[in-house]
N, C-alpha and C positions, 0 to 999 in steps of 0.2 A: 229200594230196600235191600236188593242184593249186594249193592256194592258197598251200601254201610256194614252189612253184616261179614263182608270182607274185610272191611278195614278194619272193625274189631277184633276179628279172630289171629290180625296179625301185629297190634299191642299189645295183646294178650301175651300174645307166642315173644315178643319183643322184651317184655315185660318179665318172664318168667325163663330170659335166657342171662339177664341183664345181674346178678345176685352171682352166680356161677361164674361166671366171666370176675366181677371181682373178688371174688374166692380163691381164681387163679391166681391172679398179679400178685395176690399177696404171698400166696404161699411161695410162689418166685421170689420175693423182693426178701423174706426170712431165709429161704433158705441159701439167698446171697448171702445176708451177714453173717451167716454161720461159716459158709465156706473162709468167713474172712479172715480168719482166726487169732481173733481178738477175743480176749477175755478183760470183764470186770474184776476188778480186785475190791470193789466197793460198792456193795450193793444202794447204798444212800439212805440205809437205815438201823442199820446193826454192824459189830465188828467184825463179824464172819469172816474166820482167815486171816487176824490178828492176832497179837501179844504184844504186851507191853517186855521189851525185850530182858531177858534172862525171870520172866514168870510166865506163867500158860493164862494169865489174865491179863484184863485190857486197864489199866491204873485209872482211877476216877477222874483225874484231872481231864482226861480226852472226853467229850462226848459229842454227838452229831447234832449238826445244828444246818437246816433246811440244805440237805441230803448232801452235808458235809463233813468231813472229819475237821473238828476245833479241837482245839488246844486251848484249857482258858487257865493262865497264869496263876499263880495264888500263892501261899506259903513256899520258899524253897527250899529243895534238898540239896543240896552245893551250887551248881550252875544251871540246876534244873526245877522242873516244879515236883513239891508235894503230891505225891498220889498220879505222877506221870511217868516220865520215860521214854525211851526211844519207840515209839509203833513200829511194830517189826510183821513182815509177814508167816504166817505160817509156812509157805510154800519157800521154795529155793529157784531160781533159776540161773540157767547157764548164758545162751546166746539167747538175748531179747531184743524188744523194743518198747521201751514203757511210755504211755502219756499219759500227762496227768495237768489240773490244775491249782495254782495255787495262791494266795494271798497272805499277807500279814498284820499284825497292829501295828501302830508307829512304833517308832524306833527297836521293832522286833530282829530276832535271826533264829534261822534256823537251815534246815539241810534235807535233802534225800539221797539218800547213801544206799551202794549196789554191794554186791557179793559179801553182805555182811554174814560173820559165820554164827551161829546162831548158839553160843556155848559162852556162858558168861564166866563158868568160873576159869575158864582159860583164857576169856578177853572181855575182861572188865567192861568194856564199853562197844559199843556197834563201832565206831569209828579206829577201833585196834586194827580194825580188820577192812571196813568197806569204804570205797573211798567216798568223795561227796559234792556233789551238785551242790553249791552254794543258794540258801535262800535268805533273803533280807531286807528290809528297807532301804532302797534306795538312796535313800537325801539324809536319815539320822540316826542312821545304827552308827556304832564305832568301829565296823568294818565299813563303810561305803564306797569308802575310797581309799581302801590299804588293797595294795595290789598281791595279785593270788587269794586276795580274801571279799572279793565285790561278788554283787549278783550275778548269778550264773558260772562263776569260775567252777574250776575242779581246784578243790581248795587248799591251797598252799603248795600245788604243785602247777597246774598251770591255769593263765590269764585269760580270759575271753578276750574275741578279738573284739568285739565291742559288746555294750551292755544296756543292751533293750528292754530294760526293766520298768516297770511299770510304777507310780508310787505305792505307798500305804494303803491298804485297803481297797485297793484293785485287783481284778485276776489277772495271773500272769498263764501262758499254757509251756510247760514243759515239756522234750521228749529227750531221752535219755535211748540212745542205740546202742546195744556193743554186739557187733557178729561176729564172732569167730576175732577175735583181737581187734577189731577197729571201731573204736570208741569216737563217737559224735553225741555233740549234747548240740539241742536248742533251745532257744528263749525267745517265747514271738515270733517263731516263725522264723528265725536268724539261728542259722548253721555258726556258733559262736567259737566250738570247739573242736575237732578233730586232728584224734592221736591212735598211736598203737598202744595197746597193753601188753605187759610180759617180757616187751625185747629190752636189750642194753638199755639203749636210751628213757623206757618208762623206768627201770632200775636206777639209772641215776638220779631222774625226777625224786624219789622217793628219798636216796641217798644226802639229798641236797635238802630236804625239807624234816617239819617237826614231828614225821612218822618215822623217823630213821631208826630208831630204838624202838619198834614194833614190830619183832618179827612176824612174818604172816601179812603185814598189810602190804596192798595191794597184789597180791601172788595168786589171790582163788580166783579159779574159772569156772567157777558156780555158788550162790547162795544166796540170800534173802535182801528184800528190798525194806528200809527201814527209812520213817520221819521222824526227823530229830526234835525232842525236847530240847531246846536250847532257855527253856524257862521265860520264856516269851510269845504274845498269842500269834497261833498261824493257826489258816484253814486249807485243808488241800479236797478236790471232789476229783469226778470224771475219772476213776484212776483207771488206765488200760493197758493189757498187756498183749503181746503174741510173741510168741516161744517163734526161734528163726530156726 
């Protein structure tokens, strides 16, 4: 009798140590991800920290679809849709590291464009200003295969070295790096792009392509991160950032 009532009193003790011990791990394991310093720009259910670019609202055409940002095409307003627009972020940043992911309809296009300056009636468009991560179908946009203008390029200035693009209506995952002037983009997990920002040679890039009569583009070393309405459907989710 005495050594059963030993063995209980140390399940017991076992039992009532076992709740606390996982209390610990966790609050460890949170306050890893925080040291990690990444932030959501997408909470996966409101636009929190959007605009539809040159309004302080988010345009109808966008809305979230299972804890995504969609774009669903409809009437258009020139090469874009009715009641859309560029998604632009509230926030501005300077040296980051963004990842995000993203997908489209068939024979869709569109973009995610950095250092866009956030003032319409001096740049008409997000793209005056920021340059752009190419997004699109793969196999039947009428960019797929015009070069400086395929998936994943930096568009119209320079080529990925190859194009791990995924088709239509697949996730593709993006991250978009710039620290302090050295720009890397990836697609899949493939290092497809890296340049300098700022020096001679990104000035010629610009010189030699269809932003050349855009003063101001590519020149800021700070400003908003913007998905392009190109008047065709994309979804992008997961979108994350940390300031370098």
């Amino acid at each position: 009798m005495k050594y059963i009532m030993i063995a209980l009193v140390i399940i017991i003790v076992l039992a009532a140590c076992q709740p606390g011990q996982q209390k610990t791990d966790t609050s460890s394991t949170t306050q890893s991800a925080a040291d990690s310093g990444w932030v959501s720009l997408f909470d996966g259910s409101t636009f929190k920290g959007w605009h539809t670019y040159g309004k302080t609202t988010v345009g109808s055409a966008w809305n979230i679809d299972s804890a995504s940002i969609h774009l669903q095409p409809g009437a258009k307003n020139g090469y874009q849709t009715q009641g859309g627009g560029d998604l632009t972020t509230d926030s501005a940043f300077s040296n980051f590291d963004l990842k995000l992911k993203w997908k489209v309809g068939k024979k869709a296009n569109s973009g995610i464009m950095f250092y866009v300056q956030d003032n319409a009636v001096k740049y008409k468009e997000t793209w005056f200003t920021g340059p752009e991560m190419q997004v699109l179908d793969i196999d039947s946009n009428e960019d797929a295969h015009s070069p400086k203008h395929m998936v994943g390029d930096l568009y119209d200035l320079i080529a990925g070295s190859s194009h791990p693009g995924n088709p239509w209506n697949v996730w593709n995952d993006v991250e978009i790096k710039s620290d302090h002037g050295k720009l890397d983009l990836f697609l899949n997990g493939v290092n497809i792009i890296s340049t300098t920002l700022w020096d001679d040679k990104w000035k010629q890039l610009i010189a030699g392509s269809k932003f050349k009569n855009m003063p101001g583009f590519g020149t800021f070393t700070s400003g908003h991160i913007a998905l392009q309405d190109h008047g065709e459907e994309v979804w992008y989710k997961d979108i994350m950032i940390k300031k370098l």
